[in-house]
C-alpha positions in Angstrom: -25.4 208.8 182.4 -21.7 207.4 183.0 -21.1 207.5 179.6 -22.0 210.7 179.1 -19.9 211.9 182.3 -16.7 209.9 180.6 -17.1 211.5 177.2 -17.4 215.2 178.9 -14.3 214.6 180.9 -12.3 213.2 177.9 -13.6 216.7 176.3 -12.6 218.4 178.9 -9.2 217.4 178.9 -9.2 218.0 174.8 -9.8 221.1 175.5 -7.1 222.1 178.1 -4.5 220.2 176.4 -5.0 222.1 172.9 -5.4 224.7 174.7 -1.8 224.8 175.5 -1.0 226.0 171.9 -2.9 228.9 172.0 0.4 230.7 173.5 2.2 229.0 170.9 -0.8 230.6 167.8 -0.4 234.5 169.4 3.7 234.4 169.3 3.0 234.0 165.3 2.3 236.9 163.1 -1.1 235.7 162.2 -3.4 234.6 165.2 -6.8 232.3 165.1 -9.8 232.6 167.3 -13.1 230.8 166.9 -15.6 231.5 169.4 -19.3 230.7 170.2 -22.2 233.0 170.7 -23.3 230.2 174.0 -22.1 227.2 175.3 -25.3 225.8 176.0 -28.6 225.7 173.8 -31.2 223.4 172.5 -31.5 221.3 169.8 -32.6 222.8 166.7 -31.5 225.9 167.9 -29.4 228.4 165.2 -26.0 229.3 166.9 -23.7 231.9 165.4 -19.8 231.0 165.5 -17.5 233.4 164.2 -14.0 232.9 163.3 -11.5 236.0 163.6 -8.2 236.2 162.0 -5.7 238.8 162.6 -2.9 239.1 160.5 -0.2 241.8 158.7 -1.2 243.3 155.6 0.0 242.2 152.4 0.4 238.5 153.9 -1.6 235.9 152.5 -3.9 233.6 154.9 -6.1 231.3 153.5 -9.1 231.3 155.8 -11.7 228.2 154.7 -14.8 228.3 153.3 -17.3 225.3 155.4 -19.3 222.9 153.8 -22.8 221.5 155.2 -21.4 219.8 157.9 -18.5 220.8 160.4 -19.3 217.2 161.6 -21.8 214.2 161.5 -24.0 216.1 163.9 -23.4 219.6 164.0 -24.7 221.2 160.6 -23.9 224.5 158.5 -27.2 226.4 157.6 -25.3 229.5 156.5 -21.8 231.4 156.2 -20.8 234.8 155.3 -18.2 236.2 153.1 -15.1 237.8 154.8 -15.3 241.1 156.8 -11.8 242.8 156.2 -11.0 245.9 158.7 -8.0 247.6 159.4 -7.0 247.3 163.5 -5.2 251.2 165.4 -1.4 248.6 164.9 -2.0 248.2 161.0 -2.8 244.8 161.0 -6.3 242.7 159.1 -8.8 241.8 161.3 -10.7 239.3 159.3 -14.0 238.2 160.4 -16.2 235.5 159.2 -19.2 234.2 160.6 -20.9 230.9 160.6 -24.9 230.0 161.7 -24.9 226.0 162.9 -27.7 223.7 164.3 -27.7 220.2 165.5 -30.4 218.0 166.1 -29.0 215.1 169.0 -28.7 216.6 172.7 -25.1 215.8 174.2 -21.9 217.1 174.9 -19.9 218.3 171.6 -16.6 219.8 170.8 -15.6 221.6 167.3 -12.0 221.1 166.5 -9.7 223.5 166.0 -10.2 225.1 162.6 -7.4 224.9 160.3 -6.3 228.6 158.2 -3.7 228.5 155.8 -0.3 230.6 155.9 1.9 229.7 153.4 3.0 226.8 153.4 1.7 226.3 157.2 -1.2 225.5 158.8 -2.4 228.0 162.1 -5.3 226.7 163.6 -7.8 227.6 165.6 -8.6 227.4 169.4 -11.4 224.1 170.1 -15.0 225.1 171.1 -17.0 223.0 173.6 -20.6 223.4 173.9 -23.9 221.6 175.4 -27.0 221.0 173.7 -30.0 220.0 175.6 -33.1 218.3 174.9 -37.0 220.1 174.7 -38.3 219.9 178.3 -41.4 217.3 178.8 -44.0 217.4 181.1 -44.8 214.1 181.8 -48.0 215.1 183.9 -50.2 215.7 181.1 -51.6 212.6 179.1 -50.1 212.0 175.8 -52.7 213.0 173.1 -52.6 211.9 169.5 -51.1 212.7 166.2 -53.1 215.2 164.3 -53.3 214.6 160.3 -51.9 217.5 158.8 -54.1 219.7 157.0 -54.8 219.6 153.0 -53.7 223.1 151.6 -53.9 225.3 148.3 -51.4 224.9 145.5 -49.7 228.0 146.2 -47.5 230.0 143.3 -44.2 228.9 144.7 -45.0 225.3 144.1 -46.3 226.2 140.8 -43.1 228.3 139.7 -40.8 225.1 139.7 -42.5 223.7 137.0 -43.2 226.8 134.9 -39.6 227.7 135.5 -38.5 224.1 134.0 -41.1 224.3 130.8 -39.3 227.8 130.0 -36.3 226.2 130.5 -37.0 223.2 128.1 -38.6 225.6 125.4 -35.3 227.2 125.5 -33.0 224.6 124.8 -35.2 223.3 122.1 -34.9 226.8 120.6 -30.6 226.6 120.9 -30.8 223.2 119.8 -32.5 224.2 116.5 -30.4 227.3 116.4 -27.4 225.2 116.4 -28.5 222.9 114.0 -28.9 225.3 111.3 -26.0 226.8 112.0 -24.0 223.8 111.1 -25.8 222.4 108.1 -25.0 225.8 106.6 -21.3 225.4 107.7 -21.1 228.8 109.6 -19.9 229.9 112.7 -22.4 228.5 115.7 -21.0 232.2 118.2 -19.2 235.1 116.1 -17.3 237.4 117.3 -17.6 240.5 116.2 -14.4 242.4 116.0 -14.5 245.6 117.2 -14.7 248.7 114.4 -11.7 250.8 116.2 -8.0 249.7 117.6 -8.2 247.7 121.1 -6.4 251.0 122.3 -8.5 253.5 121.1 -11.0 252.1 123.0 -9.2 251.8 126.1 -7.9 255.2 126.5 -11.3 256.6 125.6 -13.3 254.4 128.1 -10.1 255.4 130.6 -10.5 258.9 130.1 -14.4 259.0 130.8 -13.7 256.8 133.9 -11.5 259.5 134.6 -13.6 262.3 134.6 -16.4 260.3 136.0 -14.2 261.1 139.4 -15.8 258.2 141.2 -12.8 257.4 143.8 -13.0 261.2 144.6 -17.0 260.8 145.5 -16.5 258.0 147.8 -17.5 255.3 145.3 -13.7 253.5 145.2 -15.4 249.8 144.6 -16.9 251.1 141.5 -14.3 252.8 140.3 -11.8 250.0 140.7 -14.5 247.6 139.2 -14.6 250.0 135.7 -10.8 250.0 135.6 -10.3 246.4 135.3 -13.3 245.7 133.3 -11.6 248.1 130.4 -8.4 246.5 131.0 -10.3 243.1 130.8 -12.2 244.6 127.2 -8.8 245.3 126.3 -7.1 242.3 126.7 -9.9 240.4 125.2 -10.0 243.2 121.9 -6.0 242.8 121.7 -5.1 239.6 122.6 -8.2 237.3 122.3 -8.0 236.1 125.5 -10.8 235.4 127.4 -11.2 237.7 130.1 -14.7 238.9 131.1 -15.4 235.4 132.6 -12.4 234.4 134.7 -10.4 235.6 137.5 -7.3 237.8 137.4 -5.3 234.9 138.6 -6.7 233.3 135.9 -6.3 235.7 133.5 -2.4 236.6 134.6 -1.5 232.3 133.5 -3.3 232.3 130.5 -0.6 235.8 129.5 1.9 233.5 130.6 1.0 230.3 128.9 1.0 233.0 125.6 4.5 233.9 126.1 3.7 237.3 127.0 7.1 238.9 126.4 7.0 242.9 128.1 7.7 241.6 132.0 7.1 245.5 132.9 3.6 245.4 131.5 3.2 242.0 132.9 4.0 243.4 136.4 1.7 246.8 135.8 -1.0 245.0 135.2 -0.5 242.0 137.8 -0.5 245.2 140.8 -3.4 246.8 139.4 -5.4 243.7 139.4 -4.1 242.6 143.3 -5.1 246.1 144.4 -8.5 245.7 142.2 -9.2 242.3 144.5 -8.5 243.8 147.7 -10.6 246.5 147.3 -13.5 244.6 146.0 -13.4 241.2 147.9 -11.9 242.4 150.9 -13.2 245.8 151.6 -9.6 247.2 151.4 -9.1 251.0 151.1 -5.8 252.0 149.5 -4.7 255.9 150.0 -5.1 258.6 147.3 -1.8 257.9 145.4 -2.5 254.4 144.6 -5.8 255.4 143.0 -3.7 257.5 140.5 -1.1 254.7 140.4 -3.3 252.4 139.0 -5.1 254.6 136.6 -1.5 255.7 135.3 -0.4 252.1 135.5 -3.4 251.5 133.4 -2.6 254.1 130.4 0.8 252.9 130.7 0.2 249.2 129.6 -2.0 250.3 127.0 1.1 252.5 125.6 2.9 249.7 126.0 0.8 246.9 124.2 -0.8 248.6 121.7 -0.9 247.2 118.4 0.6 249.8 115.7 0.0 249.2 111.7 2.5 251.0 109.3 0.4 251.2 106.5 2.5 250.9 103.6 3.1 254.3 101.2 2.1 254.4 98.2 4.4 254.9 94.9 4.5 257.9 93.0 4.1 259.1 89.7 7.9 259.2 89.7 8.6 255.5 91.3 5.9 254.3 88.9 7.5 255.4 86.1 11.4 254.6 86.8 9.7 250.7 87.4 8.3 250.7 84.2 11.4 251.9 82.4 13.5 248.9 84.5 11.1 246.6 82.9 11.6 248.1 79.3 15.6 247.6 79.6 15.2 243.9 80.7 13.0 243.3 77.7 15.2 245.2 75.1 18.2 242.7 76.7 16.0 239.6 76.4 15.5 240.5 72.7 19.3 241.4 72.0 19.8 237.7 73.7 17.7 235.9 71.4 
């Protein structure tokens, strides 16, 4: 019992003294708040603890993503995926919630919780919180372990295993597949190159996206996810760089490793995609003018990428026939040389 009275007191002081930097967090441009559904719960009980970030638009804040444990005894069952909304000022509110259990009774504190800016760390404010033990009536006798009951194989259990001989049937299949492939020297995955230019293709699947009208319906996610996948179709038709399984980050460094040499298209392309992201990963909604400024920002790198064959004309009658006189002079003049 004294032991537990010191360790509460040394939390209690934690907790003012950190405290003290909370003024120090709100001054900033970007401020941290972490914050418990209840202090005080019982083991094995499912908390909620939600961590809000409020920041200006267009500034770039790393907020974490937990694993299992925040510590030896408090444990992370779940976490969602960042809520993005925009606050009356202008700024982010971001909002991301946690669901955590622990299984030992005691006094605990959560530290703050680190979010990146830049080059600098803003953390959040500490949580303290009590978890008690399952009350015991101690005027009842103690009565003995029951032996737990035999049960049905049920279809979940069974699905594992049916799952893993599918699984195993398949491979073999690839193996053999692959095997063939490479005793008759061809190509284990071909890529089939597509029957019309890269840009053909774009500006057709651009224009149906275009009449499709989905930002106008209220569907902006899904027309922001169709304009990068035919920019990403592109890229992949023109180029040959793989883009339909990778990032735009990802796909923006491999153009660079290439030497991609048109810095305007570069920079087209690099806003469309950051917009893209916002919109589909954090819930962002850009104004009517920036929807038409990506889809003219689209048509525009496609106008200025496109690959262009001159096809070589061919010689007339007349050409033809002045050659083949050349070619009768220099023989004449070989003959007069001999």
């Amino acid at each position: 019992m004294v032991q537990i009275l010191k360790t509460y007191r040394l939390n209690i002081i934690t907790y003012i003294l950190l405290s003290l930097n909370t003024n120090l967090i709100n001054a900033q441009s970007v401020t941290v708040e972490a914050k418990l559904d209840t202090a005080e719960f019982l083991i094995g009980d499912q908390v909620g603890l939600e961590l809000k970030v409020i920041q200006p638009q267009k500034v770039f804040v790393g907020i974490p993503i937990f694993d299992a444990q925040l510590t030896k005894q408090i444990e992370v069952l779940e976490q969602t995926e960042n809520d993005t909304s925009v606050l009356d000022d202008g700024d982010w509110l971001i909002k991301k919630r946690l669901l955590i259990t622990t299984f030992d009774s005691g006094y605990y504190a959560i530290s703050p919780i680190p979010v990146l800016y830049y080059s600098d760390t803003i953390k959040s404010n500490p949580i303290l919180f009590k978890v008690n033990t399952m009350p015991v009536d101690t005027s009842e006798a103690i009565k003995d372990i029951k032996m737990p009951y035999g049960a049905p194989i049920s279809f979940a259990e069974v699905m594992p295993w049916a799952m893993g001989g599918l699984g195993l049937a398949l491979l073999i299949v690839i193996l053999v597949y692959v095997i063939r492939k490479i005793k008759r020297k061809e190509p284990i995955i071909r890529r089939f190159k597509p029957r019309e230019p890269a840009h053909v293709i774009a500006y057709r699947d651009l224009s149906k996206l275009k009449d499709n009208k989905l930002w106008q319906h209220s569907r902006i996610k899904d027309y922001y996810t169709d304009l990068t996948d035919i920019l990403r179709l592109y890229l992949w038709n023109r180029y040959a760089i793989r883009t339909l399984e990778r990032t735009s980050e990802e796909i923006l460094d491999s153009m660079k490793v290439s030497n991609f040499e048109d810095k305007e298209a570069f920079n087209i392309l690099k806003e469309t995609f950051y917009t893209a992201d916002l919109v589909k990963f954090a819930k962002f909604k850009p104004i009517v003018d920036e929807h038409e400024k990506c889809m003219s920002g689209a048509y525009n790198f496609v106008d200025r990428t496109k690959l262009i064959v001159e096809e070589k004309p061919e010689n007339t009658e007349k050409e033809i026939l002045l050659e083949n006189n050349k070619k009768e002079e220099v023989q004449t003049l070989e003959e007069k040389n001999n």
